[in-house]
N, C-alpha and C positions, 0 to 999 in steps of 0.2 A: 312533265306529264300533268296533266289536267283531267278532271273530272267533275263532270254536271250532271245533275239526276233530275228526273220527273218533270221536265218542261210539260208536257200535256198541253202543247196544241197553243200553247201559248207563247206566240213570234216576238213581239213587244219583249218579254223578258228572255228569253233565247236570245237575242239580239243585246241586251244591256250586261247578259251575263257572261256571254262570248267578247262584247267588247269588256268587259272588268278584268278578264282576264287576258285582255292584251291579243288576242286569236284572230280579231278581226277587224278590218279597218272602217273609215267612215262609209265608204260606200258597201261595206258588208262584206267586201274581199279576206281572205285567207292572209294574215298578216303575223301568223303563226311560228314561220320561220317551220326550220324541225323539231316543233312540240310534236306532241301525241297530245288529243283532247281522247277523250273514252266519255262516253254518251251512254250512262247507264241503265237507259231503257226510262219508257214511258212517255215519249216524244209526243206522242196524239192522247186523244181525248178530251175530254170538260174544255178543253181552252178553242177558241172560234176557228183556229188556223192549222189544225193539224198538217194537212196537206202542205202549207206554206212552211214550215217547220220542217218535215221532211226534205222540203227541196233544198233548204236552204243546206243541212244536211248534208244532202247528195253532191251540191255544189262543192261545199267546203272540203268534201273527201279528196273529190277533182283534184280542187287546186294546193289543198296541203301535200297533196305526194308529189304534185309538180314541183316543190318548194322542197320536198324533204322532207316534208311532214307525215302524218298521219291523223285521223280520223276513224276511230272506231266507235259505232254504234251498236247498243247488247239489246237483246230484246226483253220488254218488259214486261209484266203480268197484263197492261194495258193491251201490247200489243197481242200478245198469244190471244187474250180475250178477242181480239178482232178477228185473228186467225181460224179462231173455233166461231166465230159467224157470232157473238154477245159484242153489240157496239151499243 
């Protein structure tokens, strides 16, 4: 099990942090095996890529279950802010 907190929109490190922990490969793929990563909320905001961040996200949930994995994302104070319309 794995767990990263507070990326905020920030791809560049979601991406070096995902790969340090071995979760994904050079081309960005699920390389996970059957970990469980848990994403503890606050994915978007301050950082220029939230969108990109998400997907990448959305991807990685994809392909970890194909694999045996999993990929849980929690919602942050970040995101509910968005939810309640404060961006």
């Amino acid at each position: 099990v794995y767990a990263i907190a507070d990326l905020h929109g920030d791809y560049d490190q979601a991406i070096a942090a995902l790969r340090l922990c071995g979760l994904i490969a050079a081309d960005g793929s699920w390389a996970g095996g059957n970990a469980t990563l848990v994403q503890t909320g606050d994915l978007v905001d301050r950082g220029p890529d939230s969108l990109k961040v998400l997907e990448l996200f959305r991807t990685l949930r994809r392909q970890a279950a194909q694999a045996g994995g999993r990929v849980v994302t929690l919602l942050g104070n970040h995101e509910a802010l968005n939810l309640e319309g404060d961006f």
